[in-house]
ChimeraX commands (.cxc) that place a marker at each C-alpha (Angstrom):
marker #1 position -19.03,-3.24,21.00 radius 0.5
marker #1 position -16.90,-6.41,20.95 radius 0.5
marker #1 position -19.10,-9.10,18.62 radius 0.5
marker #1 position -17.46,-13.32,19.32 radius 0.5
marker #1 position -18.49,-15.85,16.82 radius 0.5
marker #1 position -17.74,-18.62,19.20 radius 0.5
marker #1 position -18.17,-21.34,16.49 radius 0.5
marker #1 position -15.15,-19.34,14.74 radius 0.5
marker #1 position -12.95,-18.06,17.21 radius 0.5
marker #1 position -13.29,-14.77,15.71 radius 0.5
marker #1 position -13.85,-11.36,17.41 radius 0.5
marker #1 position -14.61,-8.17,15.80 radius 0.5
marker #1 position -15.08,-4.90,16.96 radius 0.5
marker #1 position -17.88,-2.62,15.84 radius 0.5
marker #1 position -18.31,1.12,16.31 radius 0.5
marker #1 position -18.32,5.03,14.46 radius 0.5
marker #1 position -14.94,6.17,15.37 radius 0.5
marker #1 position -14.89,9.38,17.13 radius 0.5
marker #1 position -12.39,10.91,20.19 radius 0.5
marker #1 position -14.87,9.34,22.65 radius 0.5
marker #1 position -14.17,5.83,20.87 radius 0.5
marker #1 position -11.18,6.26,18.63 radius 0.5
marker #1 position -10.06,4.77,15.69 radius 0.5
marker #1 position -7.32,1.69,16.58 radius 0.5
marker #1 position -4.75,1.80,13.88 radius 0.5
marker #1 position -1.71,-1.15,13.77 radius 0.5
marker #1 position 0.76,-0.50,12.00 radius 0.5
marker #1 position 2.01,-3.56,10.52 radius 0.5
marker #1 position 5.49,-5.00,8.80 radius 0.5
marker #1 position 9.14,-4.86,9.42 radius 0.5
marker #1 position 11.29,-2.62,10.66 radius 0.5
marker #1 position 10.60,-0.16,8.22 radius 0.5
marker #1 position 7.40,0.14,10.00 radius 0.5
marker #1 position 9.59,-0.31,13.02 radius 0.5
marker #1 position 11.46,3.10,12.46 radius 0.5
marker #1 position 15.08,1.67,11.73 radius 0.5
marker #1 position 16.48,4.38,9.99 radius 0.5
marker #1 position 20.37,5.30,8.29 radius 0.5
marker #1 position 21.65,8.69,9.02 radius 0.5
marker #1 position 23.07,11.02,5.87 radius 0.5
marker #1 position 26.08,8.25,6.20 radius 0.5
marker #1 position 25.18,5.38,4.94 radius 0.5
marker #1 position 28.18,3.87,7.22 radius 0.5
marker #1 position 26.76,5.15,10.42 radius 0.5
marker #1 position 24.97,2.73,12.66 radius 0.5
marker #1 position 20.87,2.59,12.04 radius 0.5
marker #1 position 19.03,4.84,14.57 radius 0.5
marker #1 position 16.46,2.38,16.03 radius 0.5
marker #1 position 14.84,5.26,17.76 radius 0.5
marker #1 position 13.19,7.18,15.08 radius 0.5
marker #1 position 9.90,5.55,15.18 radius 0.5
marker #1 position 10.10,6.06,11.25 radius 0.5
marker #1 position 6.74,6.96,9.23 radius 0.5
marker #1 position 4.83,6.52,12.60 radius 0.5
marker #1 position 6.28,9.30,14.17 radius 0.5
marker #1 position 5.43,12.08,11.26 radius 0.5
marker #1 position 1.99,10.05,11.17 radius 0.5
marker #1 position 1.28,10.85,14.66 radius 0.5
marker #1 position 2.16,14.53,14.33 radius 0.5
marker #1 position 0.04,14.83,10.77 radius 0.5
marker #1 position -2.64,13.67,13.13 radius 0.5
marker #1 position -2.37,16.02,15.92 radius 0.5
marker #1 position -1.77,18.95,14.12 radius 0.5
marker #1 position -5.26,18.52,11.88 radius 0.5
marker #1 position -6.93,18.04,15.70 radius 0.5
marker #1 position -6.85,14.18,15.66 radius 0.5
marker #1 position -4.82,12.74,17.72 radius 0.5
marker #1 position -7.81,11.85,20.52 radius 0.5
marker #1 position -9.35,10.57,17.38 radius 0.5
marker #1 position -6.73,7.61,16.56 radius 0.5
marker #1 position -4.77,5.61,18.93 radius 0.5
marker #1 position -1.92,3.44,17.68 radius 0.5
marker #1 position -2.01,-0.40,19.35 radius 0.5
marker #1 position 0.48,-3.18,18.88 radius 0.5
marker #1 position 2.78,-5.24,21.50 radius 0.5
marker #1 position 5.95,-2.91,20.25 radius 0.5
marker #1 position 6.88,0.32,21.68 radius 0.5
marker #1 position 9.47,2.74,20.25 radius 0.5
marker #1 position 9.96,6.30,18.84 radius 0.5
marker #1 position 9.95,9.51,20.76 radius 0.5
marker #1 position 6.21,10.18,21.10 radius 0.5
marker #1 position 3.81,8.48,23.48 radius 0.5
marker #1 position 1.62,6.86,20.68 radius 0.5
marker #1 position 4.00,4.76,19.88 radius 0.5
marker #1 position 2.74,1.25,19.92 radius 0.5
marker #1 position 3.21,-0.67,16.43 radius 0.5
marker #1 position 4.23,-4.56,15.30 radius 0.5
marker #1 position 6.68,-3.80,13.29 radius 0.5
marker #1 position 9.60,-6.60,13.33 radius 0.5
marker #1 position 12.83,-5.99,12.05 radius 0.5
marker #1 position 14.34,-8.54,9.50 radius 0.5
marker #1 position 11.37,-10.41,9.52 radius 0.5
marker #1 position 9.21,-11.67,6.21 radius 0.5
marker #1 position 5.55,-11.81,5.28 radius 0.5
marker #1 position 5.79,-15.39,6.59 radius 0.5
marker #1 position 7.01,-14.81,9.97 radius 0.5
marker #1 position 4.07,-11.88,10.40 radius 0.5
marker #1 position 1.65,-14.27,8.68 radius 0.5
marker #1 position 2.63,-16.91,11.29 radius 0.5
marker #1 position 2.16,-14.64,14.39 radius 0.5
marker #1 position -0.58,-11.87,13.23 radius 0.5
marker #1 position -3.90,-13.62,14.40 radius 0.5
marker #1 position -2.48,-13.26,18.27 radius 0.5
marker #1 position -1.51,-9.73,17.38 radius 0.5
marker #1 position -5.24,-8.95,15.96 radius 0.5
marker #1 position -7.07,-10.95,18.73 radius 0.5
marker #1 position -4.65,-8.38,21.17 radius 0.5
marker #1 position -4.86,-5.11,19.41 radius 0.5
marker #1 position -8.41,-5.18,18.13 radius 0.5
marker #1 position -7.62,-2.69,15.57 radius 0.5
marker #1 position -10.04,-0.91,13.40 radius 0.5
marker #1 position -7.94,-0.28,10.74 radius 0.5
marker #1 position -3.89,-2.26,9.77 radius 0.5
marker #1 position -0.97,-0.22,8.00 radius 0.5
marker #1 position -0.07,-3.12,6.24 radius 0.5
marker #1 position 3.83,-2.69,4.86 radius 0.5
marker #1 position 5.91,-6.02,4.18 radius 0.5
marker #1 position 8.16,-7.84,2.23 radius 0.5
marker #1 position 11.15,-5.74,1.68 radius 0.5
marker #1 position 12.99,-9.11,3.47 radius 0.5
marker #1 position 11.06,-11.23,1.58 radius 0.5
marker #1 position 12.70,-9.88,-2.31 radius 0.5
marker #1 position 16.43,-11.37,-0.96 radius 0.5
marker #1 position 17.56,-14.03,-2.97 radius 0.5
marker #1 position 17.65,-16.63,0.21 radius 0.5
marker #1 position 14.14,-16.18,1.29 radius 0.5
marker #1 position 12.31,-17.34,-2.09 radius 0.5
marker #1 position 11.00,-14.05,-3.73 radius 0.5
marker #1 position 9.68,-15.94,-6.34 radius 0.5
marker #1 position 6.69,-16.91,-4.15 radius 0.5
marker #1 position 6.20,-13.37,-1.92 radius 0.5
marker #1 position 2.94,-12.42,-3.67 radius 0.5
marker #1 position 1.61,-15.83,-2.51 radius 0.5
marker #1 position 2.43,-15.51,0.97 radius 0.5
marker #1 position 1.07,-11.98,1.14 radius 0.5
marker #1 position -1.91,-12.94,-0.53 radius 0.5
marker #1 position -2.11,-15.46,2.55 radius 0.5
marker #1 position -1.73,-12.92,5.40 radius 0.5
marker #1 position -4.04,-10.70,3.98 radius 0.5
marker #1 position -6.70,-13.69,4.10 radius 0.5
marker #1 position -5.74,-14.38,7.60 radius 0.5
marker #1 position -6.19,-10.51,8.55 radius 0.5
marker #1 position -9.97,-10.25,6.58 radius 0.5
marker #1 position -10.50,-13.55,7.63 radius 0.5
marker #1 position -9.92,-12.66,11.56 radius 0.5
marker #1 position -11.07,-9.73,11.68 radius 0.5
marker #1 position -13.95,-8.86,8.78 radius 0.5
marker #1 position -14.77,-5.31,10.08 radius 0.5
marker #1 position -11.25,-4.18,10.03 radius 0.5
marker #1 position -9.70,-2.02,6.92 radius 0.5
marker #1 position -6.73,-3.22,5.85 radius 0.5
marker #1 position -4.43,-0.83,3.95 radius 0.5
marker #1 position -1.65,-2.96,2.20 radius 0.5
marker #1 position 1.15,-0.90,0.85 radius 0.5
marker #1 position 3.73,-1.53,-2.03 radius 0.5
marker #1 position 7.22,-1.40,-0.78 radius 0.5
marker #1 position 10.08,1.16,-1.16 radius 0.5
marker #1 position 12.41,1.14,-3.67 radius 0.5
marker #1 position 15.40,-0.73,-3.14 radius 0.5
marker #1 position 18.40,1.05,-4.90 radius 0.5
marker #1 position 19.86,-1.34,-7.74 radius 0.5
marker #1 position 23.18,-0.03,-7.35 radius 0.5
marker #1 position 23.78,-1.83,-3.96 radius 0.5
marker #1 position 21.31,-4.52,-4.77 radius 0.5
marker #1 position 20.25,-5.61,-7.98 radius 0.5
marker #1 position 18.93,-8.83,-7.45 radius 0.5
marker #1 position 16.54,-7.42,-4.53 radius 0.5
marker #1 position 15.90,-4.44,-5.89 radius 0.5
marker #1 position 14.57,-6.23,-9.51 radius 0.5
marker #1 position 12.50,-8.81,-6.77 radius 0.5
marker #1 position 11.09,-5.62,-5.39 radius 0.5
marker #1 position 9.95,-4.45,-8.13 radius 0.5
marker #1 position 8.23,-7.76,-9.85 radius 0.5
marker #1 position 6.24,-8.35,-6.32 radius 0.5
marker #1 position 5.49,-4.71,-5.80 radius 0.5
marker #1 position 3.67,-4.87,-9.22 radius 0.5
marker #1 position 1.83,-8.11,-7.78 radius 0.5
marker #1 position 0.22,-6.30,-5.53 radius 0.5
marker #1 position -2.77,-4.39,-6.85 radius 0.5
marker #1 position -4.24,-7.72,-8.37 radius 0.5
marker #1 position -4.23,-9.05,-5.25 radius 0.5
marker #1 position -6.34,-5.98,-3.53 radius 0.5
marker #1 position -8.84,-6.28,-6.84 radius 0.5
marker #1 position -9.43,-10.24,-6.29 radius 0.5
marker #1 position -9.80,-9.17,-2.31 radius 0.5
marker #1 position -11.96,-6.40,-3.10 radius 0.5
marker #1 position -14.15,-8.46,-5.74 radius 0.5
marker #1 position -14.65,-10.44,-2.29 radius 0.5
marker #1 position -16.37,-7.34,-0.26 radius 0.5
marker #1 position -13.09,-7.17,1.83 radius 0.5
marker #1 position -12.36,-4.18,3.28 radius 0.5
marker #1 position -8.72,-4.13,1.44 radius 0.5
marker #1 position -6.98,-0.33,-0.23 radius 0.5
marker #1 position -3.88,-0.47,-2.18 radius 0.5
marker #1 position -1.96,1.88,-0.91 radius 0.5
marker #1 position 1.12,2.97,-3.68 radius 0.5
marker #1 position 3.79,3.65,-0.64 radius 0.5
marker #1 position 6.51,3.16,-3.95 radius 0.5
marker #1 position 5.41,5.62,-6.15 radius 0.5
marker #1 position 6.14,8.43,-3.40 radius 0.5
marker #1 position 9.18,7.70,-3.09 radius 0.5
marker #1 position 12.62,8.06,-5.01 radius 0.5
marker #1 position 15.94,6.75,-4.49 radius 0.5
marker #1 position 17.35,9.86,-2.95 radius 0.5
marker #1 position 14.50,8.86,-0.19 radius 0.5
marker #1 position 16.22,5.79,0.69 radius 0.5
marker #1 position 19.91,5.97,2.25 radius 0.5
marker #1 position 21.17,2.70,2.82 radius 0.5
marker #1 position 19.97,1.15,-0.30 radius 0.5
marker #1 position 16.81,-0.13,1.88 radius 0.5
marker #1 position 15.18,1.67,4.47 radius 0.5
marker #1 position 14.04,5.23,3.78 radius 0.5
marker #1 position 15.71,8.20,5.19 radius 0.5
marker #1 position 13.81,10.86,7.43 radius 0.5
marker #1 position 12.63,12.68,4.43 radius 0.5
marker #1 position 11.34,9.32,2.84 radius 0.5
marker #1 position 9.51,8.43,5.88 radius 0.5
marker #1 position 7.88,11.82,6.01 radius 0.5
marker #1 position 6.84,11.29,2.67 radius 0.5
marker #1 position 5.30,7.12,3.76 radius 0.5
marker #1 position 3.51,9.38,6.63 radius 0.5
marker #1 position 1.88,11.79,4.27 radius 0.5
marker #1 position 0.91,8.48,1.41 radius 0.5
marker #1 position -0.64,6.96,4.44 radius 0.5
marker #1 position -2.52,9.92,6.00 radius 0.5
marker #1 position -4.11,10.99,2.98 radius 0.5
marker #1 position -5.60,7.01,2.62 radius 0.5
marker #1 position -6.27,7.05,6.35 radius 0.5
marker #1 position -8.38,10.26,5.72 radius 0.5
marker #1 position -10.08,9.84,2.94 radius 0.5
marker #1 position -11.41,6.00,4.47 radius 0.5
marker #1 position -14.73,5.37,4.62 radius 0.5
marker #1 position -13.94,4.68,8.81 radius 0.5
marker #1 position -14.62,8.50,9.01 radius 0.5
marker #1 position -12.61,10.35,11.98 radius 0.5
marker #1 position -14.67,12.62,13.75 radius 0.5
marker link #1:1,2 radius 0.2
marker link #1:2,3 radius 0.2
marker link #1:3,4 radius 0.2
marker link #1:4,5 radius 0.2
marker link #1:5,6 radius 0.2
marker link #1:6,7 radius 0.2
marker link #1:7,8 radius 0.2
marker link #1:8,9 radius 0.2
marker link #1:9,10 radius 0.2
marker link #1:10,11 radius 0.2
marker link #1:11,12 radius 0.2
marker link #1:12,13 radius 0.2
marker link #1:13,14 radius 0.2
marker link #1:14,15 radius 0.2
marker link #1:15,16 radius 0.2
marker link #1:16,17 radius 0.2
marker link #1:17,18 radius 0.2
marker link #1:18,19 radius 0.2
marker link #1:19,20 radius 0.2
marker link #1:20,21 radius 0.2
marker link #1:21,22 radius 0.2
marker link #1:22,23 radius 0.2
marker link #1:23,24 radius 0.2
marker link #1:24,25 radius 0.2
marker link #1:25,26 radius 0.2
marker link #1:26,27 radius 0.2
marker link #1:27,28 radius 0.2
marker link #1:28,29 radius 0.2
marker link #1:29,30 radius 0.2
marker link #1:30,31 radius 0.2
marker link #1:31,32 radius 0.2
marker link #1:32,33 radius 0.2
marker link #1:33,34 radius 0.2
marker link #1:34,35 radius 0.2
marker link #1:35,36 radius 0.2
marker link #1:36,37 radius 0.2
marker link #1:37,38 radius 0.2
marker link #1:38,39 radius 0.2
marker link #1:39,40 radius 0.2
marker link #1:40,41 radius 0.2
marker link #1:41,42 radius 0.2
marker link #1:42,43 radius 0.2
marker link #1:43,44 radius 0.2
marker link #1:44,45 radius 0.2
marker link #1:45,46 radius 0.2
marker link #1:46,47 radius 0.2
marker link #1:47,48 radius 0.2
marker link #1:48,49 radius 0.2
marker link #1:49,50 radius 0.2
marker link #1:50,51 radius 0.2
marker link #1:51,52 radius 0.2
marker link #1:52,53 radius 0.2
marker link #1:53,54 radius 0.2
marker link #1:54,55 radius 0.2
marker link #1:55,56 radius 0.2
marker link #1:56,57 radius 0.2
marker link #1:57,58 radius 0.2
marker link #1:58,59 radius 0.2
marker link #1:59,60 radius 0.2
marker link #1:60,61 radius 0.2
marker link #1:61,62 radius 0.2
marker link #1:62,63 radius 0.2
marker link #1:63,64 radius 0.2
marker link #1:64,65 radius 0.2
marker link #1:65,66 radius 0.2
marker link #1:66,67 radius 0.2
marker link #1:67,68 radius 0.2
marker link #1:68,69 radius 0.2
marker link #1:69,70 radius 0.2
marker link #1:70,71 radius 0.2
marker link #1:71,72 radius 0.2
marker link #1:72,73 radius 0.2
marker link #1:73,74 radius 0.2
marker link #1:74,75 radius 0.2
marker link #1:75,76 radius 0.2
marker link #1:76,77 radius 0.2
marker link #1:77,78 radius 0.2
marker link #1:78,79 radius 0.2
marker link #1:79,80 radius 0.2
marker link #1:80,81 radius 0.2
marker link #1:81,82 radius 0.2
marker link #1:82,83 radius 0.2
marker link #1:83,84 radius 0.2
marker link #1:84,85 radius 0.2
marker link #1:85,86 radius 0.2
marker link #1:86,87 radius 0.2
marker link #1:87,88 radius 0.2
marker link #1:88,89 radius 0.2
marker link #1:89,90 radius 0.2
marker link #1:90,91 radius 0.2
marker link #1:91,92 radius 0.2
marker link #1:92,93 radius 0.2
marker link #1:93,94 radius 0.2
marker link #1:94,95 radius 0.2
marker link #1:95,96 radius 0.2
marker link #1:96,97 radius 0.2
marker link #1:97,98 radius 0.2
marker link #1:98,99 radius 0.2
marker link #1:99,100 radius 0.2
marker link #1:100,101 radius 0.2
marker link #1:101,102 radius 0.2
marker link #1:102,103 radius 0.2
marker link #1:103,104 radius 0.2
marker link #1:104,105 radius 0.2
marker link #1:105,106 radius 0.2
marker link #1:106,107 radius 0.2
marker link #1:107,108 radius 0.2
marker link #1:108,109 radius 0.2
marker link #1:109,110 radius 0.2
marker link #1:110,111 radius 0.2
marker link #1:111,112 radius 0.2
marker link #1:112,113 radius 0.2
marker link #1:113,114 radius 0.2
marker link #1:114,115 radius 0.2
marker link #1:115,116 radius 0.2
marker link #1:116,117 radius 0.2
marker link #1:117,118 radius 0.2
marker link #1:118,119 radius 0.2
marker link #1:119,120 radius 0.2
marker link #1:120,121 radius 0.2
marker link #1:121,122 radius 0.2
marker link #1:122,123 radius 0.2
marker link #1:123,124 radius 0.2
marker link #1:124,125 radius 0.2
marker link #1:125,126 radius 0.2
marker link #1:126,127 radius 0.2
marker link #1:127,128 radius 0.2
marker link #1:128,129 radius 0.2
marker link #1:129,130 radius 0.2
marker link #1:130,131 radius 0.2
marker link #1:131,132 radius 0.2
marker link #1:132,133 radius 0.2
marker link #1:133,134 radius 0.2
marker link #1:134,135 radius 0.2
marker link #1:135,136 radius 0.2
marker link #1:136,137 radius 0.2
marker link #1:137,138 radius 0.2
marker link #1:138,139 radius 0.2
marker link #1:139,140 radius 0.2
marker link #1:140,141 radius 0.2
marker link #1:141,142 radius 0.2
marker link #1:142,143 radius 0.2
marker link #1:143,144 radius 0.2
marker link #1:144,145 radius 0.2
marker link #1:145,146 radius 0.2
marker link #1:146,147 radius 0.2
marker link #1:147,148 radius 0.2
marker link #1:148,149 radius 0.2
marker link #1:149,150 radius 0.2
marker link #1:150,151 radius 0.2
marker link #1:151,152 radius 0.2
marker link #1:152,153 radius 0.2
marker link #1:153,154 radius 0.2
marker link #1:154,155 radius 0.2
marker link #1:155,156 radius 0.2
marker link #1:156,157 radius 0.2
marker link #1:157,158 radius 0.2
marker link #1:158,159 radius 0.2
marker link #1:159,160 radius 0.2
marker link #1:160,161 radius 0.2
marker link #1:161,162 radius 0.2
marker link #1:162,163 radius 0.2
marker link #1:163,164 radius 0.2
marker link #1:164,165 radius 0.2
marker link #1:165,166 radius 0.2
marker link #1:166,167 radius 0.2
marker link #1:167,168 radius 0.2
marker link #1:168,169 radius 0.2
marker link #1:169,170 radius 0.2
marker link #1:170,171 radius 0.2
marker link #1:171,172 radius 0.2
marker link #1:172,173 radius 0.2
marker link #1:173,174 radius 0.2
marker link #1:174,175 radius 0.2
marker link #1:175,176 radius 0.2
marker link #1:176,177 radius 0.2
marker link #1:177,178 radius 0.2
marker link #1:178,179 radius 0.2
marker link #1:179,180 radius 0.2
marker link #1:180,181 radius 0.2
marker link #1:181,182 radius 0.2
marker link #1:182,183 radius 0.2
marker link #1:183,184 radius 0.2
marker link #1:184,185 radius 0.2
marker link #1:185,186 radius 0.2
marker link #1:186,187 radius 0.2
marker link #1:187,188 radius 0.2
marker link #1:188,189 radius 0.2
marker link #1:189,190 radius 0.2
marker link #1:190,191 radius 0.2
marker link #1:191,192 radius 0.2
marker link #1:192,193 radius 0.2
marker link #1:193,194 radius 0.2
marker link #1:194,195 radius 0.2
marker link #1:195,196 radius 0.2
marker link #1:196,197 radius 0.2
marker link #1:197,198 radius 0.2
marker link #1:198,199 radius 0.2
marker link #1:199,200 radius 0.2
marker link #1:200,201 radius 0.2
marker link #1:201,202 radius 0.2
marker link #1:202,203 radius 0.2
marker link #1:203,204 radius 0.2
marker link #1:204,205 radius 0.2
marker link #1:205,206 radius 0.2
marker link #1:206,207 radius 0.2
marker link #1:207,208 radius 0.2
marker link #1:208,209 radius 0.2
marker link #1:209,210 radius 0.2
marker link #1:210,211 radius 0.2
marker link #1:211,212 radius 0.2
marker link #1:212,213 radius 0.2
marker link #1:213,214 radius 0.2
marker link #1:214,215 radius 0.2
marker link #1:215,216 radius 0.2
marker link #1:216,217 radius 0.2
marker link #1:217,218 radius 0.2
marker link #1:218,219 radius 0.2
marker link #1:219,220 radius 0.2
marker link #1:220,221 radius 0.2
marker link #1:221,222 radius 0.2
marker link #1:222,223 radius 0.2
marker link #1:223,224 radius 0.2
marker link #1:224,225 radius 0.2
marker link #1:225,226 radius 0.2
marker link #1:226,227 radius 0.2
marker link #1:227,228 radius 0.2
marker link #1:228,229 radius 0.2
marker link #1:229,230 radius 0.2
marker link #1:230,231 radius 0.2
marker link #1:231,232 radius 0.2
marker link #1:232,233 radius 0.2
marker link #1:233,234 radius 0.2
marker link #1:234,235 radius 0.2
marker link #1:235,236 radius 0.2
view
């Protein structure tokens, strides 16, 4: 059932997950989570159309029987499959979610949030230095909002350091933030996972020097749907 704390403002959602009630899953970040994707050619245009990870993600789920189990919410459509709601905002930073994602929650009223940002953030004109603050931030907002909902927070892919050194030596200094701030969350009794989204993946997943190939996003899909899975919000 829906639960208001009217002295808050915050709603919550409470209920076992099954195919009568599924489980609402937003994905949540940029537009890797969008689906922008390079071809082999790292000079062709992006294909916006993938859907990226969600796509594989979706199929993972109907072939093990449960895709009536899980339905995918957000105010953004795209990607070649019908479940294909997400928020995932190209070129935008943890700010600009951070800014926006309490209208997005009060909308979606997801269960559980793919949470996958700050691959803008690690360029050297958007303050890197501070990223691990500002996600530390959002993922208050999030728990804050909405108590009852899991929120898996991913590290982010590698960025290849022979197209972009700077970034790709911000990626990795804020990607190795990121489990202390899931322990002090979790030392809370929030419902936070680290999710290690990085450590799948290799250069030869990502094509452009930024945004992972189709074989890197099938590999994102598989890091996520093992997490998803093995949650405590059991799918049944």
């Amino acid at each position: 059932g829906i639960v208001a704390d009217l002295s808050t403002g915050i709603v919550t959602r409470e209920f076992t997950p099954s195919i009568q009630k599924p489980l609402k899953i937003l994905p949540l970040g940029d537009s890797i989570t969008y689906g922008a994707v390079n071809t082999e050619d790292p000079n062709q245009p992006r294909d916006t159309e993938s859907g990226g990870y969600r796509i594989f993600l979706n199929q993972f789920l109907i072939n093990d029987g449960l895709g009536e189990a899980v339905d995918f919410v957000g105010s953004l459509q795209n990607g070649p499959f019908d479940d294909n709601q997400h928020e995932g905002h190209s070129g935008r930073t943890i700010q600009y979610v951070s800014d926006r994602v309490i209208g997005w929650l009060n909308a979606a009223q997801p269960d559980m949030v793919l949470l996958m940002i700050g691959t803008n953030d690690t360029k050297s004109n958007t303050n890197p230095g501070g990223a691990d603050e500002r996600l530390s931030a959002l993922i208050d907002k999030i728990t804050n909002q909405s108590p009852n909902t899991h929120v898996l927070v991913a590290s982010i892919p590698p960025i290849d350091p022979s197209l972009r050194q700077t970034q790709s030596n911000n990626a990795e200094t804020y990607n190795a933030e990121i489990p202390g701030i899931i322990e002090e969350n979790l030392a809370l009794g929030k419902k936070v996972t680290f999710v290690d989204i990085n450590a799948a993946l290799t250069l030869d997943d990502i094509k452009d020097g930024v945004h992972p190939s189709y074989q890197g996003n099938d590999k994102i899909a598989n890091t996520w749907y093992d997490w998803i899975e093995s949650s405590e919000d059991t799918l049944t």
